[in-house]
RODO-2510 file (C-alpha; in nm, 4 decimals, decimal comma):
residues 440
     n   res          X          Y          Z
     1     x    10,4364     7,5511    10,2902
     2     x    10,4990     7,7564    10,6045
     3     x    10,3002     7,9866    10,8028
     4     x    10,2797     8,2430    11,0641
     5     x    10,1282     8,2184    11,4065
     6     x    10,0011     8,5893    11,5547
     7     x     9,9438     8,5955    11,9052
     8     x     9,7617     8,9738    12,0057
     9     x     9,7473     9,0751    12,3748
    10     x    10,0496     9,3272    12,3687
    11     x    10,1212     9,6181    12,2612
    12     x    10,4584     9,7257    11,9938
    13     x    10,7507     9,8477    12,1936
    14     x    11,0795     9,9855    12,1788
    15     x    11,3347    10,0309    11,9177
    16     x    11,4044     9,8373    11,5492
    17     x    11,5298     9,8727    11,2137
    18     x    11,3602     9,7800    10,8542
    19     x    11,5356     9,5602    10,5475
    20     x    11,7277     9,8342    10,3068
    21     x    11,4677     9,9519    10,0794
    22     x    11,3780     9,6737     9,7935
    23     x    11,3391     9,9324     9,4954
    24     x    11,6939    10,0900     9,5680
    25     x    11,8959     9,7725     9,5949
    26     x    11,7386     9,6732     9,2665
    27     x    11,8494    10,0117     9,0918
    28     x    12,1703    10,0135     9,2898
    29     x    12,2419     9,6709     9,1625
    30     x    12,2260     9,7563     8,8278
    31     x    12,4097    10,0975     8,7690
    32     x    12,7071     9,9928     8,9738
    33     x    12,7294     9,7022     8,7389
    34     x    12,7442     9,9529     8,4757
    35     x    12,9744    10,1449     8,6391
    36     x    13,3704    10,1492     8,5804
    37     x    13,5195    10,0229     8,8998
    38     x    13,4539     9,8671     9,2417
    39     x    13,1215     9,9958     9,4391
    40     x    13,0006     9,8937     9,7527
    41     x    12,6185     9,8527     9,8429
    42     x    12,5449     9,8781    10,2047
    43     x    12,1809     9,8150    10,3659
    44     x    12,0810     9,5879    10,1187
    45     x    11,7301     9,4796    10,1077
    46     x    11,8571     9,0440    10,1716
    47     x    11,4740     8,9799     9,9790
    48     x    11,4977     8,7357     9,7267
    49     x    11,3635     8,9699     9,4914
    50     x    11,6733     9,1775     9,5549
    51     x    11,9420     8,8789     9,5270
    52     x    11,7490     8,7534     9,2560
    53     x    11,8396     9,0714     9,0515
    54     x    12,2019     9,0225     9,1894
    55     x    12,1977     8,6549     9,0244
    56     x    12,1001     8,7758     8,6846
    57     x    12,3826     9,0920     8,6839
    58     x    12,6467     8,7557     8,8398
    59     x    12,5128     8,5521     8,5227
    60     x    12,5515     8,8567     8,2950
    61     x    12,9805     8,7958     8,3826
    62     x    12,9481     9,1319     8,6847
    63     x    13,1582     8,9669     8,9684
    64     x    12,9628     9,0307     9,3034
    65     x    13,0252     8,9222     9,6244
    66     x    12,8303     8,9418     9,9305
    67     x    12,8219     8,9468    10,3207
    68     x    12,4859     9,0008    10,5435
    69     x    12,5783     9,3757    10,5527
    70     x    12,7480     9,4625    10,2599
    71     x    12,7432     9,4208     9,8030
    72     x    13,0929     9,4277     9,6369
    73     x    13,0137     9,5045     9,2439
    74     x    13,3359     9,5094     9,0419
    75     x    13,1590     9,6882     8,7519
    76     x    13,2893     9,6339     8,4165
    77     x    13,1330     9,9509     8,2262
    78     x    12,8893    10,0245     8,0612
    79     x    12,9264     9,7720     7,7110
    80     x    13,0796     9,5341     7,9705
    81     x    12,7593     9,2719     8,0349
    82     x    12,7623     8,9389     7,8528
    83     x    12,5291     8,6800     7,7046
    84     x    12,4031     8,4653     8,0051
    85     x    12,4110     8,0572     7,9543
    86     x    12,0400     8,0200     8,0500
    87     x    11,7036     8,1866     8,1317
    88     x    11,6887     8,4614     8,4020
    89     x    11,5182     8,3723     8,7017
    90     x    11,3488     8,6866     8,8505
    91     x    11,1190     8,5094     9,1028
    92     x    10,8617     8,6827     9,2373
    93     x    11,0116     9,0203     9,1903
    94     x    10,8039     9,2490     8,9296
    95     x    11,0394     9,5350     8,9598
    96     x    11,3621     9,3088     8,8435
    97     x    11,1910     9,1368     8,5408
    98     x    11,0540     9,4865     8,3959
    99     x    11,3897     9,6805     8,5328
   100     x    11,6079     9,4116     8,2970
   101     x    11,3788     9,3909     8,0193
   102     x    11,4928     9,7728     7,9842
   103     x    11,8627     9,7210     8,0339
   104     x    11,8575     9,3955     7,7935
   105     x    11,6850     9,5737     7,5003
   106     x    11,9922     9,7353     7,4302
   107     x    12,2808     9,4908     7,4241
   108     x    12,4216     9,2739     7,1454
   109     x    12,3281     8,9501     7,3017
   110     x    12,0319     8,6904     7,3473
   111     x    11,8559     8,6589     7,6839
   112     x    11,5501     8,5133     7,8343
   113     x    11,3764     8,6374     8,1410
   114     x    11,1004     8,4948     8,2916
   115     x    10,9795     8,4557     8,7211
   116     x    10,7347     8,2128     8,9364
   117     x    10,4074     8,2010     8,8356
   118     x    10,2589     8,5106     9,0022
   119     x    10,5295     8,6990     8,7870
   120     x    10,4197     8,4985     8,4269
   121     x    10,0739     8,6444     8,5135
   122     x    10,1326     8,9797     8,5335
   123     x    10,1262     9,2251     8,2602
   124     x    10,4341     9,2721     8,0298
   125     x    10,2815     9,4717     7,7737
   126     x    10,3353     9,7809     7,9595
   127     x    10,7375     9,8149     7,8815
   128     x    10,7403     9,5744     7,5547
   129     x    10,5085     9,8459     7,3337
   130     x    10,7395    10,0913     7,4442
   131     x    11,0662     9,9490     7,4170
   132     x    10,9761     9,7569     7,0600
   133     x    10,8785    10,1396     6,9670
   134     x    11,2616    10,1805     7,0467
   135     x    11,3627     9,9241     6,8276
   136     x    11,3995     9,6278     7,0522
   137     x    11,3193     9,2735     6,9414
   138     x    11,1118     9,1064     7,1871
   139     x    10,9626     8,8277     7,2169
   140     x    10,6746     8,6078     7,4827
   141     x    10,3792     8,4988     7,5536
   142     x    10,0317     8,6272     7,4076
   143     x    10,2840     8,8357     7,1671
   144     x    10,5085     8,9977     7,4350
   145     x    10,2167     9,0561     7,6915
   146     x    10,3565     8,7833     7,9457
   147     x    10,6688     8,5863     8,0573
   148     x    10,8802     8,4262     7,9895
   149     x    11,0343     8,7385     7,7707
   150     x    11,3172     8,5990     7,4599
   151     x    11,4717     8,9452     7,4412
   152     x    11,7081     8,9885     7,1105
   153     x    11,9664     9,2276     7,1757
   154     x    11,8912     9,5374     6,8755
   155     x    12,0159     9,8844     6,8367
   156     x    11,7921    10,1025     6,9878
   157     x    11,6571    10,4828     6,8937
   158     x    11,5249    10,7293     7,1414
   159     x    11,1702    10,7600     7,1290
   160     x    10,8936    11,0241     7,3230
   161     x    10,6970    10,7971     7,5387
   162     x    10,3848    10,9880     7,7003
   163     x    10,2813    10,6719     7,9850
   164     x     9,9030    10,5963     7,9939
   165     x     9,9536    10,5285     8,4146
   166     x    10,2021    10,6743     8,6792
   167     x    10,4749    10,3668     8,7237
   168     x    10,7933    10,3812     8,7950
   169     x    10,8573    10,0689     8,6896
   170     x    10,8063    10,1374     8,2907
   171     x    10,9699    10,4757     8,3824
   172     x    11,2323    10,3339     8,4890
   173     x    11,2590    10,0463     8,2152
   174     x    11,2208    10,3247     7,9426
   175     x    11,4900    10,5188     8,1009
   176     x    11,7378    10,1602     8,0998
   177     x    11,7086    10,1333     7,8079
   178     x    11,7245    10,5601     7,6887
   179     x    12,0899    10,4824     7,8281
   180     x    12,1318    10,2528     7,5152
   181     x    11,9413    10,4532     7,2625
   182     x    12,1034    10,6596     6,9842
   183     x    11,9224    11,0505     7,0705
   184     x    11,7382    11,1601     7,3305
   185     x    11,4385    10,9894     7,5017
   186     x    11,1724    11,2033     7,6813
   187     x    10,9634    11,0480     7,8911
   188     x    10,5761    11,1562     8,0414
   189     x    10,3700    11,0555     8,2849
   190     x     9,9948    11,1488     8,3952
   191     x    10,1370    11,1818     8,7406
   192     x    10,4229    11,1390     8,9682
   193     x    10,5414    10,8130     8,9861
   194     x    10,8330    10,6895     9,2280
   195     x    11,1458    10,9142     9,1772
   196     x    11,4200    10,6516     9,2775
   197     x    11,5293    10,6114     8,9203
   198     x    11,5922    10,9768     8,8872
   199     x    11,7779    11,0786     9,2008
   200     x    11,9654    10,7651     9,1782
   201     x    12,0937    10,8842     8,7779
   202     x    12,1406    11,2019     8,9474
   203     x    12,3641    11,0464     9,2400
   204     x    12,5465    10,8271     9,0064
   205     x    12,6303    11,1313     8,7970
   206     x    12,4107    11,0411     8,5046
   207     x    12,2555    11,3267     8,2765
   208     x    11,9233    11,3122     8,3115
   209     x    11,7309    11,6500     8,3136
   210     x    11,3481    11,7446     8,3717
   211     x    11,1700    11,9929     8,0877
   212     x    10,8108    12,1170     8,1880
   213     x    10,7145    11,7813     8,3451
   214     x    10,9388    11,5512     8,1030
   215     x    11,2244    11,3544     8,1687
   216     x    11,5071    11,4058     7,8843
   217     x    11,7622    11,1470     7,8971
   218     x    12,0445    11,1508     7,6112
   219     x    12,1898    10,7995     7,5338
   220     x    12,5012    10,6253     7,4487
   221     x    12,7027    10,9148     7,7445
   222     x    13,0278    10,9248     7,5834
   223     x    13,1581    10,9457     7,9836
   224     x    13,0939    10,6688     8,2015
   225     x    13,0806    10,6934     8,5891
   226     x    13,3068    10,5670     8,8472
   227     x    13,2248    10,2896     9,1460
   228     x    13,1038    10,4477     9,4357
   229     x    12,9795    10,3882     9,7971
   230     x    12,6034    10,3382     9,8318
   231     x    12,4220    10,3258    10,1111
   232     x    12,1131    10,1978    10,1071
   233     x    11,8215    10,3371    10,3902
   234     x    11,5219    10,1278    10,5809
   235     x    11,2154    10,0370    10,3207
   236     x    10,9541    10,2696    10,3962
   237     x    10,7020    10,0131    10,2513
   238     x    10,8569     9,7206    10,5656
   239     x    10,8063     9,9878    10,7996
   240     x    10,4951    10,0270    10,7029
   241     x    10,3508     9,7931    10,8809
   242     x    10,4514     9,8804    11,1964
   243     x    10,3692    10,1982    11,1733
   244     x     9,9850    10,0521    11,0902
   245     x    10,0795     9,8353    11,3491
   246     x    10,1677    10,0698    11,6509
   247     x     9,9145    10,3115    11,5933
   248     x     9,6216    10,0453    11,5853
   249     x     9,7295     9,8291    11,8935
   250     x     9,6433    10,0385    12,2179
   251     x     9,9740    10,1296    12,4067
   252     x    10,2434    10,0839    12,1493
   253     x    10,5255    10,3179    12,1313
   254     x    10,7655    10,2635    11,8778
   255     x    11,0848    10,3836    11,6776
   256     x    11,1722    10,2456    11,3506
   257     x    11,5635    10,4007    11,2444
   258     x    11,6650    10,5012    10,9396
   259     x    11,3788    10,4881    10,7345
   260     x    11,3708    10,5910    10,3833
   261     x    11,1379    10,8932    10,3293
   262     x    11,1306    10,9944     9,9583
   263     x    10,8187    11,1777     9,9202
   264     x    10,6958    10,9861     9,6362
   265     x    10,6618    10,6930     9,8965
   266     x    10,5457    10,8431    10,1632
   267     x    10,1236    10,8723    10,1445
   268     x    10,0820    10,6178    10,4093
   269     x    10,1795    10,8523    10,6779
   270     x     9,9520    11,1499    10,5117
   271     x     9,7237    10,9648    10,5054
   272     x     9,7097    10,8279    10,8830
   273     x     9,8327    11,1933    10,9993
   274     x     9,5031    11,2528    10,8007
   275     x     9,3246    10,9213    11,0237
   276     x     9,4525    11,0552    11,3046
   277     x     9,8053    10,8944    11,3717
   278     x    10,0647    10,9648    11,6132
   279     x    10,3800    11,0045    11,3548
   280     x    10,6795    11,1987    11,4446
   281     x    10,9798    11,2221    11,1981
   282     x    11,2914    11,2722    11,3704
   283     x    11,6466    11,3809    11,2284
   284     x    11,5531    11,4129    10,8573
   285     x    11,9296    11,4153    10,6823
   286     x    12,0144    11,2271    10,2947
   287     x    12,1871    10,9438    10,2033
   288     x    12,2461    10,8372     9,8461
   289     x    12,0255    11,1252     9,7021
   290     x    11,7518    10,9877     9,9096
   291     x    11,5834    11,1736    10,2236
   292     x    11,6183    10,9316    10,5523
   293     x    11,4669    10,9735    10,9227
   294     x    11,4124    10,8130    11,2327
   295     x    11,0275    10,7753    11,2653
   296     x    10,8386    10,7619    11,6341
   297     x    10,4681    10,6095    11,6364
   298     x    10,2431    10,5688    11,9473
   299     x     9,8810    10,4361    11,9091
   300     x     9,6345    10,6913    11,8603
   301     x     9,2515    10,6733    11,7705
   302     x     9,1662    10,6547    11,3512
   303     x     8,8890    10,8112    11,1556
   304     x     8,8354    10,7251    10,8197
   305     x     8,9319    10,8643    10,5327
   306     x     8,8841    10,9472    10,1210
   307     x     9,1923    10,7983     9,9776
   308     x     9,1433    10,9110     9,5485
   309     x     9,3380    10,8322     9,2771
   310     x     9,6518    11,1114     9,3309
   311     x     9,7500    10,9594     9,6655
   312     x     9,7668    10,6076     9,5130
   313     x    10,0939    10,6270     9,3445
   314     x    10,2280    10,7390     9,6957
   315     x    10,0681    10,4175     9,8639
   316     x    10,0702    10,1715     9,5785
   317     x    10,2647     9,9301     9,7827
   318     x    10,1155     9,9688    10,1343
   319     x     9,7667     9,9760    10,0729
   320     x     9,6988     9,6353    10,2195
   321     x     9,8013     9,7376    10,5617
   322     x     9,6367    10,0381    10,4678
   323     x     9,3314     9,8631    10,4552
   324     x     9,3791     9,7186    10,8195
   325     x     9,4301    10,0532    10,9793
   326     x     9,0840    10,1746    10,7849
   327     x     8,9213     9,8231    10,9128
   328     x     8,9395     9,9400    11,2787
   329     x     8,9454    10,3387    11,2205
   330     x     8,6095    10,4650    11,3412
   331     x     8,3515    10,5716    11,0294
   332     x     8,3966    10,5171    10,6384
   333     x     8,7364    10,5203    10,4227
   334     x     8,6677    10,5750    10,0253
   335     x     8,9400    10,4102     9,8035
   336     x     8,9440    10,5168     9,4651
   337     x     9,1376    10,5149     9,1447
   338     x     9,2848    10,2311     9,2570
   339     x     9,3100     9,9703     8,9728
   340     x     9,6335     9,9179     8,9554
   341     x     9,6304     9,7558     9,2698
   342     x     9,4644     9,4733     9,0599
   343     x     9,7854     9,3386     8,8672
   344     x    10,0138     9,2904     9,1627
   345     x    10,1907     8,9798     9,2851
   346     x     9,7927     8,9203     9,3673
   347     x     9,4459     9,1237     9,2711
   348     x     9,5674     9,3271     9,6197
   349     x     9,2007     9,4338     9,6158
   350     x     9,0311     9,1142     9,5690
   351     x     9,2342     8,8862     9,8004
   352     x     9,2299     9,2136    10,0997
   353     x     8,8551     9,1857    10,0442
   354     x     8,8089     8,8585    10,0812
   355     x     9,0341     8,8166    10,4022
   356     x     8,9356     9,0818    10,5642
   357     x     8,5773     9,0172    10,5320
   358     x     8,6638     8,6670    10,6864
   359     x     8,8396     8,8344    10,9536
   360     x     8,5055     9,0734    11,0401
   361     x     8,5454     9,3746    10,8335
   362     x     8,2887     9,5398    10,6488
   363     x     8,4069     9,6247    10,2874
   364     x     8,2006     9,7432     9,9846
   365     x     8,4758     9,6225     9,6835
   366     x     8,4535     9,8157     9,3631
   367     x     8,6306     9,7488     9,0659
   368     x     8,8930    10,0413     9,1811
   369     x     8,8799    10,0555     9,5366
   370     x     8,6205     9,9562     9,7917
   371     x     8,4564    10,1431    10,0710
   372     x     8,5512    10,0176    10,3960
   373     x     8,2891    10,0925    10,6981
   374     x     8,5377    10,1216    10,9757
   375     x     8,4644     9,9301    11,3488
   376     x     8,5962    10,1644    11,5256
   377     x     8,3537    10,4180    11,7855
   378     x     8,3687    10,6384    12,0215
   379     x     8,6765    10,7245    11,9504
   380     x     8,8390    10,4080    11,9669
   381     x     8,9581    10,1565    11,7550
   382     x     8,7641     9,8464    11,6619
   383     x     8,9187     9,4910    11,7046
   384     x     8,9132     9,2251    11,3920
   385     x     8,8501     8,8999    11,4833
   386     x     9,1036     8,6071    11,3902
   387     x     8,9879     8,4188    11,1071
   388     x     8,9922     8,0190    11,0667
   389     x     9,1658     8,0148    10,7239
   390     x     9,3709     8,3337    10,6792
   391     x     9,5240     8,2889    10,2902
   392     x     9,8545     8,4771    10,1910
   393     x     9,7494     8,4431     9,8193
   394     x    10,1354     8,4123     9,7623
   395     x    10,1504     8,7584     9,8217
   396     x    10,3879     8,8951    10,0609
   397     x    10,2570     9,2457    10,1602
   398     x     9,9015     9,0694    10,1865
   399     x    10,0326     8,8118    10,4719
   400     x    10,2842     9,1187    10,6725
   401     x     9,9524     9,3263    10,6355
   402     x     9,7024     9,0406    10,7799
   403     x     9,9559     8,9640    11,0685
   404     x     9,9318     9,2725    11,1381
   405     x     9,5403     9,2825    11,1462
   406     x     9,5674     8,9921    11,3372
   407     x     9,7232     9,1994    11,6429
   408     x     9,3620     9,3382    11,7307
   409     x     9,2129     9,0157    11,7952
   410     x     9,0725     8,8049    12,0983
   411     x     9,2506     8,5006    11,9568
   412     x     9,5652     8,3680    11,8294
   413     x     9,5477     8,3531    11,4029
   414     x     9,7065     8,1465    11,1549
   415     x     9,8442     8,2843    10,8171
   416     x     9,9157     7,9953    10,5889
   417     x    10,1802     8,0413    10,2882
   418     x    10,3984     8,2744    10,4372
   419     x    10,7384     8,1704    10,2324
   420     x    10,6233     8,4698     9,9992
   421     x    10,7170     8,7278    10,3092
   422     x    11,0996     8,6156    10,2251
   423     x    11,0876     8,7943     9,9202
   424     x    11,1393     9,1408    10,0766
   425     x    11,1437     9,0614    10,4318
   426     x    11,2870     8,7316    10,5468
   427     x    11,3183     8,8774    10,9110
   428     x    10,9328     8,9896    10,9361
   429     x    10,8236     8,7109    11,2211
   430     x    11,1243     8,8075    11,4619
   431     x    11,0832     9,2023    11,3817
   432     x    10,7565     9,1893    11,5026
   433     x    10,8534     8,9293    11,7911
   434     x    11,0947     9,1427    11,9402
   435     x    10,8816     9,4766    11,9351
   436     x    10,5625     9,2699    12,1195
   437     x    10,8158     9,1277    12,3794
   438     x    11,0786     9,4619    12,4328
   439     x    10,9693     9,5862    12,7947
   440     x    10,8002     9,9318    12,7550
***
């Protein structure tokens, strides 16, 4: 079991870059496997959640080969995947094992996928109604609702799937498997979810249209696409944290490069603008259909904030550093609508509760959200204290978020189980070295 050691006293300075963003190298992964041709991947997120994904597509017969900068994916079509000789690993990565449940439904072959234990907790249900509506035969735990997933390869039909919550992950499952599908699959959510699915179809040269709110997607293309050159742009959600970071740790001035800034991801810095941050976007320009920037962040003073239920699609996956920045912001942040924060690689809700109480912080939990009563006044920020036991929960955004909490305290803090950060950013510890020791 490792851990991590913060040591507060200095402020964030200087200049640094983020891991390539986690939900594009998944999605970039699999369509250039399904491509005709050679593609390159550059900026890859080097997460094991990512590479774990790369595994499965290698085991599926898709020859890959990688260097610390750079994904070679000699795709073989799109009929061109074979039966793999044993289970799927997906680790820890909730994104790959719902991503491949949707491209698997629709091959001729067997395959099993199933992840660590976190993973064969979380719900499953959510893309195995819809995709056994489509026809697929699948197969798990408590009838489908939990991995490991025995996935029959069937002959899918195009359904019209109307999604009871805003995720892009069945979105983008439904959508997998749509490519399979004899017709045309629409597809509906209640709000917004993450839009990487659809610009990278669009970038890829994939027909995929939008009707009065619904996506239409026509299956089996008779025209496949070519390999092509993606390049992949900083994970907002890694940045993240130092943006929380900076803003909260009194004379920081940082810049974080070429950040991804799809606006579907991009609530956190609403919502601080909203707090009060110091955020400047700089040099806005596209790569791979995605909006990138350079991103500037000095501390600044926080209020607190009402955070409701259509901003928490946009923050989904930084709202436990989210929760540190309301911690020391001066008055009362509302979170609400929040429940699917519940049935992440932990109850993000429940364990951000728990160790931020330990650490000082005065939160009301609620079974979607919690009120947090800010210790921040007179119009500065309030300092957390470093608590004896800080617990990862095996969750990696709940340790990078707690390490940085730990930055406002009088004392050096321990984080214990911090092997979890690896799975979408092995390089966390020396990130945040190198901006607390870069002369300002």
């Amino acid at each position: 079991m490792t851990s991590l050691t913060i040591t507060p006293g200095r402020p964030l300075k200087g200049t640094t870059t983020v891991p390539g963003d986690k939900s594009l190298t998944h999605r970039a992964i699999i369509l250039t496997a399904l491509g005709e041709g050679t593609s390159t991947v550059t900026g890859y997120c080097q997460g094991e959640d990512c590479l774990n994904t790369m595994r499965a597509l290698q085991g599926m017969g898709i020859p890959i080969t990688q260097t610390p900068t750079e994904l070679t994916v000699c795709g073989k079509g799109f009929w061109g995947l074979s039966e793999p000789t044993g289970p799927i690993d997906c680790g820890n990565s909730g994104t790959g094992i719902r991503l491949l449940t949707g491209l698997l439904a629709g091959q001729d072959f067997f395959s099993i996928l199933t992840g660590d234990e976190s993973i064969r907790r979380r719900p499953m249900g959510r893309v195995v109604k819809p995709l056994r509506e489509m026809g697929a035969a699948i197969g798990g735990r408590k009838g489908g609702e939990l991995a490991p997933l025995a996935i029959t390869g069937a002959a899918l039909r195009a359904i019209e799937y109307a999604s009871p919550v805003a995720s892009a992950q069945i979105k983008s499952s439904i959508l997998l498997a749509g490519l399979f599908a004899q017709g045309t699959t629409r597809y509906r959510e209640p709000r917004l979810s993450r839009d990487h699915t659809e610009r990278m179809f669009q970038f890829f040269g994939i027909p995929l249209a939008k009707e009065d709110g619904v996506l239409v997607l026509h299956g089996r293309p008779s025209v496949g696409w070519r390999g092509v050159h993606v390049a992949i742009p900083g994970d907002f959600s890694a940045a993240a944290f130092f943006i929380v970071g900076a803003t909260i740790v009194q004379g920081s001035d940082i810049t974080i490069y070429n950040v991804g800034m799809n606006p579907t991801r991009t609530g956190l810095i609403d919502v601080m603008r909203k707090m009060g941050a110091d955020i400047q976007v700089l040099g806005l320009r596209e790569a791979a259909g995605e909006p990138v920037a350079d991103l500037r962040v000095k501390s600044s003073a926080l209020k607190g904030v009402t955070i409701g239920h259509d901003l928490i699609p946009k923050t989904i996956d930084e709202f436990p550093v989210l929760c540190v920045a309301a911690s020391v912001a001066e008055g009362d942040t509302v979170i609400s609508g929040a429940e699917e924060l519940r049935v992440k690689e932990s109850d993000r809700i429940a364990t951000m509760s728990r160790e931020l109480k330990a650490m000082g912080a005065l939160i009301e939990e609620r079974p979607d959200g919690m009120i947090i009563r800010g210790l921040g006044q007179g119009g500065e920020n309030g300092r957390l204290n470093a608590a004896g036991k800080a617990q990862s929960h095996g969750d990696h955004r709940v340790a990078m978020a707690l390490a940085i909490g730990g930055l406002t305290a009088e004392q050096s803090m321990r984080i214990a189980d911090t092997s979890c950060v690896d799975t979408s950013f092995p390089n966390f510890e020396k990130t945040l070295t190198d901006l607390l020791t870069q002369p300002g």
